[in-house]
N, CA, C and O of each residue as an XYZ file, in Angstrom:
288
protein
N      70.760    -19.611     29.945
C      71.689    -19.506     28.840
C      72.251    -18.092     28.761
O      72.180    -17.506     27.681
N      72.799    -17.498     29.811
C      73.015    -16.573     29.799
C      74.420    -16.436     28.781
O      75.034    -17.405     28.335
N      74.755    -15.016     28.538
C      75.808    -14.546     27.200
C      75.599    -15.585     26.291
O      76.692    -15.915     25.828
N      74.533    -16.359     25.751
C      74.281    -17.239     24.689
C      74.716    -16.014     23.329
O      74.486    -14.813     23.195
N      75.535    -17.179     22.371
C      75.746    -16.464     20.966
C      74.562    -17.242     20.120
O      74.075    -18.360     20.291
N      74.285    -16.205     19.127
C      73.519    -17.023     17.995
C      73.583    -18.318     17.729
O      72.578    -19.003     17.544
N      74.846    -18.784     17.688
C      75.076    -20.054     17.005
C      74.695    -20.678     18.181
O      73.535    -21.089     18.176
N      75.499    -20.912     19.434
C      74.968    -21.618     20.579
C      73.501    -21.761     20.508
O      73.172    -22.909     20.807
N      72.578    -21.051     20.238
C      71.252    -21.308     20.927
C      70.720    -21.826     19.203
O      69.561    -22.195     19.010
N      71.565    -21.785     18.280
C      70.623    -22.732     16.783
C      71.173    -23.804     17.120
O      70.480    -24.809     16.958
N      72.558    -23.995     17.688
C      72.875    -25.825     17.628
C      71.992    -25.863     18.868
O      72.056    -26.993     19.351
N      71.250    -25.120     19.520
C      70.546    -26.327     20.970
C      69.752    -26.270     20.452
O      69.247    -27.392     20.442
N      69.029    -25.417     19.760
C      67.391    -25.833     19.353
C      67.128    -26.809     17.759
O      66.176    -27.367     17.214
N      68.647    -26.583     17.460
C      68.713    -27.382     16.324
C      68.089    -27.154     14.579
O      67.366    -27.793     13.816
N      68.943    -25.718     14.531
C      68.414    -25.382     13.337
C      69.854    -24.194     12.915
O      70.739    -23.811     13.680
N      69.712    -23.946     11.882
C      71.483    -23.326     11.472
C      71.034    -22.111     12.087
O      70.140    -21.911     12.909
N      71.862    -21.321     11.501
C      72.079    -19.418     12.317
C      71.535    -18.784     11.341
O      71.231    -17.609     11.547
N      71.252    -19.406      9.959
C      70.896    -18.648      8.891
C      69.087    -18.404      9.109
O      68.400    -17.493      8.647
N      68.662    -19.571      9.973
C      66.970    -19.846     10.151
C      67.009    -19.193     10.946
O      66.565    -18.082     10.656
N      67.457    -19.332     12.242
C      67.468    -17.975     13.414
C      67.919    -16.554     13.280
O      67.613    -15.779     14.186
N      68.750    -16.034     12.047
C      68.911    -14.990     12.076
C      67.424    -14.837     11.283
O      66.839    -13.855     11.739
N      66.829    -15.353     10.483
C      66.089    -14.930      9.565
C      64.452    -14.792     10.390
O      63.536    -14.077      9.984
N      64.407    -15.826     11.827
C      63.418    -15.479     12.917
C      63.935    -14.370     13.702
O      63.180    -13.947     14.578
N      64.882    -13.903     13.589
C      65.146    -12.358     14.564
C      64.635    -11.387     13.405
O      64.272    -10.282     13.808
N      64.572    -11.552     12.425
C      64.187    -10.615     11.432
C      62.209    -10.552     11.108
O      61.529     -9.820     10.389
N      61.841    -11.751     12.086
C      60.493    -11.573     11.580
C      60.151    -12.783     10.775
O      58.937    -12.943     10.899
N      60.507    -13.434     10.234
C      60.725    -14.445      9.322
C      60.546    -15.843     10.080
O      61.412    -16.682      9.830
N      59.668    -16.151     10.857
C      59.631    -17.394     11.699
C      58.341    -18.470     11.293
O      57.852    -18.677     10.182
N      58.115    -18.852     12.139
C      56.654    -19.828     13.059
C      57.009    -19.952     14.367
O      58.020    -19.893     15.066
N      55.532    -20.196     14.489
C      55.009    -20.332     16.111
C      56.045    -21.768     16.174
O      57.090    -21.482     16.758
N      56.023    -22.555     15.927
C      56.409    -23.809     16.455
C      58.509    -23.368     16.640
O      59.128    -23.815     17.605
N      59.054    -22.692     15.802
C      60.274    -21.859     16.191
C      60.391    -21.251     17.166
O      61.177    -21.623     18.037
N      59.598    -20.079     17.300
C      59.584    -19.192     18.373
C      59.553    -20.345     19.675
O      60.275    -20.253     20.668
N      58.717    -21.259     19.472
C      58.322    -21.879     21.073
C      59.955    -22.934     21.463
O      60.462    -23.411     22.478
N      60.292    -22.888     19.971
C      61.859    -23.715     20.752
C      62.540    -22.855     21.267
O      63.302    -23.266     22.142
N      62.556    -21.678     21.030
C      63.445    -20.435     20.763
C      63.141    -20.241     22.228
O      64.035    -20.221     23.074
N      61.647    -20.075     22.557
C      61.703    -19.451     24.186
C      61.817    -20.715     24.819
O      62.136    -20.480     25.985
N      61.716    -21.941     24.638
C      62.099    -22.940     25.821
C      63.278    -22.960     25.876
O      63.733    -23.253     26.982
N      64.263    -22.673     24.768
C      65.866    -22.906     25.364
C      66.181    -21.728     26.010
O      67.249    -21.676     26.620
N      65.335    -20.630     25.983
C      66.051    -19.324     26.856
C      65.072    -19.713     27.825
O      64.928    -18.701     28.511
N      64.316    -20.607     28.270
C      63.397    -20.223     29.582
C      62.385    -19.175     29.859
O      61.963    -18.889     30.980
N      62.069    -18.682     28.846
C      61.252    -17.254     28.741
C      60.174    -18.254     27.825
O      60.295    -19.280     27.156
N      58.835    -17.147     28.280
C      57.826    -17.406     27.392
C      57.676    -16.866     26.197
O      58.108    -15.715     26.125
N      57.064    -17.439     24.931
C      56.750    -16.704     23.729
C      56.450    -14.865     23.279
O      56.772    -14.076     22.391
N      55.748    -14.885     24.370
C      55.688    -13.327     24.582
C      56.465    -12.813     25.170
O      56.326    -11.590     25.145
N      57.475    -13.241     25.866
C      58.864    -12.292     26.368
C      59.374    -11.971     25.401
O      59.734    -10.794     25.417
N      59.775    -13.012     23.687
C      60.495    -12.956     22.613
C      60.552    -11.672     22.019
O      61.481    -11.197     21.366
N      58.892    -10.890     22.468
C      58.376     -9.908     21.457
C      58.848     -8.387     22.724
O      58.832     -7.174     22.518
N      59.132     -8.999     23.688
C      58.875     -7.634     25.150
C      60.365     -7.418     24.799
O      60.566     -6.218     24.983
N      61.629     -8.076     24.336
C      62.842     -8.216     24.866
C      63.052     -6.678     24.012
O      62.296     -6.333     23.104
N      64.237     -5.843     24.502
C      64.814     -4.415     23.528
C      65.217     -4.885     22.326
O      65.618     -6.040     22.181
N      65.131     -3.936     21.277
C      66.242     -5.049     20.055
C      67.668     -4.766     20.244
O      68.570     -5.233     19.549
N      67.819     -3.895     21.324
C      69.501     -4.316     21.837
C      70.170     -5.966     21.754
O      71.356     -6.249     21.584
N      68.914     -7.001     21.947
C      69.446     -8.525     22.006
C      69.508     -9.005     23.775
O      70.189     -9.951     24.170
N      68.653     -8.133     24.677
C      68.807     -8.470     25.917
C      67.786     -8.453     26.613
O      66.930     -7.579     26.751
N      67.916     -9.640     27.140
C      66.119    -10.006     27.783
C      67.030    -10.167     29.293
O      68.244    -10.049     29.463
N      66.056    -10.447     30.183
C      66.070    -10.748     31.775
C      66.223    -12.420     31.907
O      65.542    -13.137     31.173
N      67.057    -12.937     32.778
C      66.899    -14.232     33.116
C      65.303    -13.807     33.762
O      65.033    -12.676     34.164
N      64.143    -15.206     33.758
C      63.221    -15.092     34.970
C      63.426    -15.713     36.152
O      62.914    -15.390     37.224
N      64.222    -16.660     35.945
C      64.384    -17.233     37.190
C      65.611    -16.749     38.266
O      65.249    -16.859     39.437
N      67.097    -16.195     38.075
C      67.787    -15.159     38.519
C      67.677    -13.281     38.512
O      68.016    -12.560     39.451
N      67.090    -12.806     37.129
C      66.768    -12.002     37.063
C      68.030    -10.867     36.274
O      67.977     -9.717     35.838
N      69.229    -12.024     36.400
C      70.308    -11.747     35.487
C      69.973    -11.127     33.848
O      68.943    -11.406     33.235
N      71.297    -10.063     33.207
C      70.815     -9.942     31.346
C      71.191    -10.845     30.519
O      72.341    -11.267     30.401
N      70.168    -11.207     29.861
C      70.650    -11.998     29.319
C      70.773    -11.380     27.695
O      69.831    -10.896     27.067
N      72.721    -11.591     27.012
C      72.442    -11.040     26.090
C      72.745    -11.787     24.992
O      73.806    -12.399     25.113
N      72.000    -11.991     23.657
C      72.197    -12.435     22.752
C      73.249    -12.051     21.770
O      73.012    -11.087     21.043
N      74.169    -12.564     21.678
C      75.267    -11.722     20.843
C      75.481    -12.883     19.324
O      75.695    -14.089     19.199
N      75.283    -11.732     18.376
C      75.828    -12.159     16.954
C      77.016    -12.323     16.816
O      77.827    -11.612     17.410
N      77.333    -13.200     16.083
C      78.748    -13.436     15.504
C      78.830    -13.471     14.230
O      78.062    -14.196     13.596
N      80.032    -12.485     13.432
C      80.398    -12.979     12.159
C      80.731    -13.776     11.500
O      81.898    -14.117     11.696
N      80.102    -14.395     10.574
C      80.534    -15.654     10.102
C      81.283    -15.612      9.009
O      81.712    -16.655      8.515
Protein backbone atom coordinates (compact mmCIF):
# COMPACT_ATOMS: atom_id res chain seq x y z
CA UNK A 1 0.00 0.00 0.00
CA UNK A 2 2.47 2.13 -0.80
CA UNK A 3 1.70 6.38 -0.79
CA UNK A 4 -1.50 5.05 1.17
CA UNK A 5 -3.59 8.27 2.53
CA UNK A 6 -5.32 8.04 5.85
CA UNK A 7 -8.57 7.64 4.48
CA UNK A 8 -7.49 4.84 1.98
CA UNK A 9 -6.16 2.56 4.65
CA UNK A 10 -9.64 3.37 7.25
CA UNK A 11 -11.96 2.45 4.23
CA UNK A 12 -9.71 -0.96 3.82
CA UNK A 13 -9.59 -1.80 7.30
CA UNK A 14 -12.94 -0.42 7.73
CA UNK A 15 -13.24 2.10 10.30
CA UNK A 16 -13.59 6.18 9.67
CA UNK A 17 -10.29 8.51 9.74
CA UNK A 18 -11.56 9.95 12.91
CA UNK A 19 -10.74 6.18 14.77
CA UNK A 20 -7.43 6.00 12.92
CA UNK A 21 -6.38 9.38 13.43
CA UNK A 22 -7.22 8.93 17.09
CA UNK A 23 -4.91 5.28 16.92
CA UNK A 24 -1.97 7.43 15.45
CA UNK A 25 -2.39 9.46 18.52
CA UNK A 26 -2.13 6.53 20.95
CA UNK A 27 -5.73 6.04 21.39
CA UNK A 28 -6.20 2.38 19.99
CA UNK A 29 -6.46 -1.62 20.76
CA UNK A 30 -4.55 -4.46 20.01
CA UNK A 31 -7.26 -5.89 17.83
CA UNK A 32 -6.89 -2.18 15.61
CA UNK A 33 -3.38 -2.07 15.51
CA UNK A 34 -3.41 -5.83 14.11
CA UNK A 35 -5.82 -4.61 11.16
CA UNK A 36 -3.75 -1.63 10.83
CA UNK A 37 -0.47 -3.81 10.33
CA UNK A 38 -2.15 -6.51 8.12
CA UNK A 39 -3.31 -3.94 5.58
CA UNK A 40 0.25 -2.38 5.48
CA UNK A 41 1.90 -5.92 5.58
CA UNK A 42 4.11 -5.01 8.49
CA UNK A 43 3.97 -6.54 11.84
CA UNK A 44 2.48 -4.96 15.05
CA UNK A 45 5.78 -3.97 16.22
CA UNK A 46 6.91 -2.27 13.03
CA UNK A 47 3.69 0.20 13.90
CA UNK A 48 5.75 1.33 17.00
CA UNK A 49 9.63 1.19 14.99
CA UNK A 50 8.07 3.42 12.03
CA UNK A 51 9.61 7.62 12.37
CA UNK A 52 6.63 9.84 13.23
CA UNK A 53 7.51 11.41 9.90
CA UNK A 54 4.49 8.72 8.73
CA UNK A 55 7.11 6.42 6.85
CA UNK A 56 7.76 2.89 7.33
CA UNK A 57 9.70 0.43 4.75
CA UNK A 58 7.73 -1.86 2.40
CA UNK A 59 9.12 -5.57 3.81
CA UNK A 60 8.63 -7.27 1.03
CA UNK A 61 10.19 -4.56 -1.79
CA UNK A 62 11.88 -2.54 0.69
CA UNK A 63 10.25 0.58 -0.94
CA UNK A 64 8.90 4.05 1.67
CA UNK A 65 6.15 3.71 2.47
CA UNK A 66 4.43 7.00 3.34
CA UNK A 67 1.38 7.66 5.18
CA UNK A 68 -0.01 10.93 4.22
CA UNK A 69 -2.89 12.95 6.04
CA UNK A 70 -5.44 14.69 4.38
CA UNK A 71 -7.57 17.65 5.29
CA UNK A 72 -10.87 17.12 5.73
Amino acid sequence: MCNTTQKELAEKIGVTEVTLSRASNGNTSLPLLEKIASALGVSVSDLFAAPKEGVIHCPHCGKSITLKTENV
